[in-house]
C-alpha positions as CSV (number, residue, x, y, z in Angstrom):
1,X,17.9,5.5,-12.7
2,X,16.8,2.3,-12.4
3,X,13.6,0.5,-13.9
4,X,11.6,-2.2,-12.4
5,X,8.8,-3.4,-14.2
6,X,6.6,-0.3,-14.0
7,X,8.7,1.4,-11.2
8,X,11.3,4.1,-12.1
9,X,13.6,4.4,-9.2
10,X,15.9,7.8,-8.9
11,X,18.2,8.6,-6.6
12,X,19.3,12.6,-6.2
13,X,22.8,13.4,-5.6
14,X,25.1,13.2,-1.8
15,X,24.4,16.4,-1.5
16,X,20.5,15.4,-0.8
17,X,21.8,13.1,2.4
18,X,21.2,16.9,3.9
19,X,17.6,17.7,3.1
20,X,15.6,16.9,6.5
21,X,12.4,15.0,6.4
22,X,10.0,12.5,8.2
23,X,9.4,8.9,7.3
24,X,6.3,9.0,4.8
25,X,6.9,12.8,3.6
26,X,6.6,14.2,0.3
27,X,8.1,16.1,-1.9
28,X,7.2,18.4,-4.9
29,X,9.3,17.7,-7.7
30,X,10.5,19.5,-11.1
31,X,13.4,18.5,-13.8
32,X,15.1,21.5,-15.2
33,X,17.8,20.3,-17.4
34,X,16.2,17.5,-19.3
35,X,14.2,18.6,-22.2
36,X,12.9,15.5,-23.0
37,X,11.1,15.8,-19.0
38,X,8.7,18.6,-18.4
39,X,9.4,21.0,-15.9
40,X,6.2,21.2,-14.2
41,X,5.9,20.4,-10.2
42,X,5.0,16.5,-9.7
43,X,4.2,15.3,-5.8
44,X,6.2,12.2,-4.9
45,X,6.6,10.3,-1.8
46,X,10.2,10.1,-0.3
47,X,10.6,6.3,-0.6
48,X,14.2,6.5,1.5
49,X,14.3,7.2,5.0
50,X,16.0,10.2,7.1
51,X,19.8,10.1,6.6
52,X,20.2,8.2,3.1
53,X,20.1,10.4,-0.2
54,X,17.1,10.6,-1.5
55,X,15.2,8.2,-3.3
56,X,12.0,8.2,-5.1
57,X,9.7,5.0,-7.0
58,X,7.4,5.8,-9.1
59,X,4.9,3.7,-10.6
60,X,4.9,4.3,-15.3
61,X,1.3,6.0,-14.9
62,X,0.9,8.4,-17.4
63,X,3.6,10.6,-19.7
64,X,5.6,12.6,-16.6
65,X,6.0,9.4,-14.9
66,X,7.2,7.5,-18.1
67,X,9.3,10.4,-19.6
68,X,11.2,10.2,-16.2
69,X,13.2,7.2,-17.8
70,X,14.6,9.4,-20.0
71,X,16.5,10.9,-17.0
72,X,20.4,10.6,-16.2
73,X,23.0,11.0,-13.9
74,X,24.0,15.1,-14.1
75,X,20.4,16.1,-14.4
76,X,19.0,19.0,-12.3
77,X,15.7,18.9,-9.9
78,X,14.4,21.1,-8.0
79,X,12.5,19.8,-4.8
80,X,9.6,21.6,-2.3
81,X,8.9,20.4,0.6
82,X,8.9,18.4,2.8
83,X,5.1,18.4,3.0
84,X,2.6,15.9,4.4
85,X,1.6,14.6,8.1
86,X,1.6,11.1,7.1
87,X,2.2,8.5,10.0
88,X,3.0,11.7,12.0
89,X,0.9,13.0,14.8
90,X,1.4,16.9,14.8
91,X,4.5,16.8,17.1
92,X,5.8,14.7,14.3
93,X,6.1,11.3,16.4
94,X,6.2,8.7,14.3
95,X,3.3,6.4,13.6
96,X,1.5,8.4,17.3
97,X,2.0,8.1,21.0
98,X,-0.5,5.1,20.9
99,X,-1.1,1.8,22.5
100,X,-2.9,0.4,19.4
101,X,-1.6,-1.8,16.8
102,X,-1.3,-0.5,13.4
103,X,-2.1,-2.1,10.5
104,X,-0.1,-0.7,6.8
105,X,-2.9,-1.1,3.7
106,X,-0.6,-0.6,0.7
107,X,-2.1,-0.7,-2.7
108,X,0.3,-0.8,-5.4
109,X,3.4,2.2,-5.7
110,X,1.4,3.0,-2.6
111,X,3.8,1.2,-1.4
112,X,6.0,4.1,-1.2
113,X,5.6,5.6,2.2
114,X,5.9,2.6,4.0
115,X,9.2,1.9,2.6
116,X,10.5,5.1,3.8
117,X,8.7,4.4,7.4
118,X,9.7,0.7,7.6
119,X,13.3,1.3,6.3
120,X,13.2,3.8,9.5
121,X,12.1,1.9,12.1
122,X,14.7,-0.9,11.2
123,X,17.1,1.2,13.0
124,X,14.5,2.4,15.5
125,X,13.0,0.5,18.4
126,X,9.7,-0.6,17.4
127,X,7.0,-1.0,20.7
128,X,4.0,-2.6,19.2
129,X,2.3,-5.1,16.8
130,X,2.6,-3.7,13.1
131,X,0.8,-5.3,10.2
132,X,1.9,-4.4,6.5
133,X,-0.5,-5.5,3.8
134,X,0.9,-5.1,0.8
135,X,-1.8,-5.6,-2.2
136,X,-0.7,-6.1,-5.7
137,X,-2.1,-7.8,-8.6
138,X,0.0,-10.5,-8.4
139,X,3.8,-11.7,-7.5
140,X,5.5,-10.0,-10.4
141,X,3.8,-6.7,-9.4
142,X,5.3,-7.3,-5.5
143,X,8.6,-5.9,-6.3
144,X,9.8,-4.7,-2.8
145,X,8.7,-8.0,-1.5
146,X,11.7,-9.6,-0.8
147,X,13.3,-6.1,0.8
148,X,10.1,-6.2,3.2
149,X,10.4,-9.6,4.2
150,X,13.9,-9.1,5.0
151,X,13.1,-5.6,7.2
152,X,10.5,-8.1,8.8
153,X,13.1,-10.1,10.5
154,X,15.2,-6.9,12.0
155,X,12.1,-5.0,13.0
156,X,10.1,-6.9,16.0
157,X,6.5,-7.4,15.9
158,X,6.2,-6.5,12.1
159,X,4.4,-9.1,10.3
160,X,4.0,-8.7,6.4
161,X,1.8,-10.3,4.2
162,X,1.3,-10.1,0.8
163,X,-2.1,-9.6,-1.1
164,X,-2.5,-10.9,-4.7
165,X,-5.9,-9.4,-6.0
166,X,-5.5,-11.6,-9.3
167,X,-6.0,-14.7,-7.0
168,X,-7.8,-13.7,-3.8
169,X,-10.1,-10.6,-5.0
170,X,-9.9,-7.1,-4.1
171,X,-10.2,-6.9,-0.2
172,X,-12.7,-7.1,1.7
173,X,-13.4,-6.8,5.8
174,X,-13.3,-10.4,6.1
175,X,-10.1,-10.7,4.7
176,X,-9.3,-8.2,7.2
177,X,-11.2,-10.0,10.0
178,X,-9.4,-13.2,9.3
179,X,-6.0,-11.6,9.8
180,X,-6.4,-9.4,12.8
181,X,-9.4,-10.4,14.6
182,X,-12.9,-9.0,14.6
183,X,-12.3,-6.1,16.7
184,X,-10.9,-3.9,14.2
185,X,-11.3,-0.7,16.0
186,X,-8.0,-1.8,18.4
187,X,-6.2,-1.1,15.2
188,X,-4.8,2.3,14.0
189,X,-5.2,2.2,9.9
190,X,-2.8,3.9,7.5
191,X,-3.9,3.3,3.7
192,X,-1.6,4.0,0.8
193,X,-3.0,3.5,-2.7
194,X,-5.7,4.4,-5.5
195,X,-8.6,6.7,-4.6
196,X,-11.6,4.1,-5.3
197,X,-9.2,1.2,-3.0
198,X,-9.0,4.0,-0.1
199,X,-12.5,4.8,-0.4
200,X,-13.7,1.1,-0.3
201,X,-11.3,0.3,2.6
202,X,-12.4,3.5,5.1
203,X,-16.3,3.0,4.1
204,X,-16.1,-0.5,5.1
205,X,-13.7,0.1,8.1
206,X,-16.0,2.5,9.4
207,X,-19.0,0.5,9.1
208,X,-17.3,-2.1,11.6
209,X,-17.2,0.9,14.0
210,X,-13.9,2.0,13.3
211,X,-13.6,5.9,13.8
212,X,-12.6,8.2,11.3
213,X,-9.7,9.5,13.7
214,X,-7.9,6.0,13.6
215,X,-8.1,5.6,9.6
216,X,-5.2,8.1,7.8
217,X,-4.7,7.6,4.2
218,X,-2.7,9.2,0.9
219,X,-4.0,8.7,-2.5
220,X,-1.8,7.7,-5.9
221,X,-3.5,9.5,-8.4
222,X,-1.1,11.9,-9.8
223,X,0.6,11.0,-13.6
């Protein structure tokens, strides 16, 4: 276990090296051995990709997350899944068979898919412009920053960018204009984060003509 700043990161054990799963997946989640953890099911996002054991982040929102630092290494979980559709057309091609660009909204530990899909296509040949936008409150709060930006140099055509609401605001469409262009709807949205920032983001997306079929989004409101 690992803490950093508000993110507990776990690891499970080799043995979970086995478990299949796509980039940006799920898993439902129970501690059984740790009686200072309750046992009940929790949803979290595999933050590793295929391959690696795996790991999860999760963001100190309320008492399951925070009573998951009291776990330690010998500790049994149980996990369901995988579950979710998340950057997966329903073959389960990765991120769709599509000639648009994509653009990555990530709001926070919404954060957590992406790692998973990005630490995946570092190995993987990637065949069109992706744009990562990862919004925190400030630098502190970036925490896989410096990971990102180094994936960013292995995976072509990835461009990341870092939002700092502190300084610039929440955003906005001309924050998204003035990165990509004003013809959004040549862009495939996937949008990671808090309910109300999801909700914002699609209204306003779909008000610059964007369809409803290119915006695909997973909220963070679980504790």
């Amino acid at each position: 276990v690992e803490i950093k700043g508000n993110i507990i990161e776990f690891e499970l054990s080799d043995e979970s090296i086995k478990f299949k799963f796509k980039p940006g997946q799920f898993v439902n989640f129970s501690v059984v051995s740790n009686p200072k953890i309750s046992k009940e099911l929790h949803p979290f996002t595999i933050s590793s990709m295929p391959g690696e054991k795996i790991r999860f982040s999760v963001k100190n929102l309320g008492d399951f997350s925070k009573s998951l630092e009291n776990l330690k290494v010998g500790d049994v979980v149980r996990i369901w899944g995988p579950h979710g559709m998340f950057g997966q057309d329903q073959s389960g091609q990765i991120l769709f068979p599509s000639t648009k660009s994509v653009v990555f909204i990530a709001g926070g530990i919404g954060i957590t898919p992406f790692l998973s899909i990005l630490r995946y296509l570092r190995y993987r040949e990637n065949v069109r412009p992706i744009y990562l936008i990862y919004s925190c409150k400030n630098e502190v709060d970036a925490i896989y920053l410096n990971e990102l930006e180094s994936i960013s140099k292995e995976v072509k055509m990835l461009t990341i960018v870092n939002h700092q609401s502190d300084i610039e605001g929440f955003l906005d469409i001309n924050y998204f204009k003035k990165l990509l262009g004003n013809n959004l709807t040549d862009f495939i949205f996937f949008v990671c984060g808090p309910k109300l920032m999801i909700r914002s983001i699609t209204k306003m997306l779909q008000e610059e003509g964007v369809s409803k079929n290119q915006i695909k989004y997973e909220d963070f409101s679980f504790k």
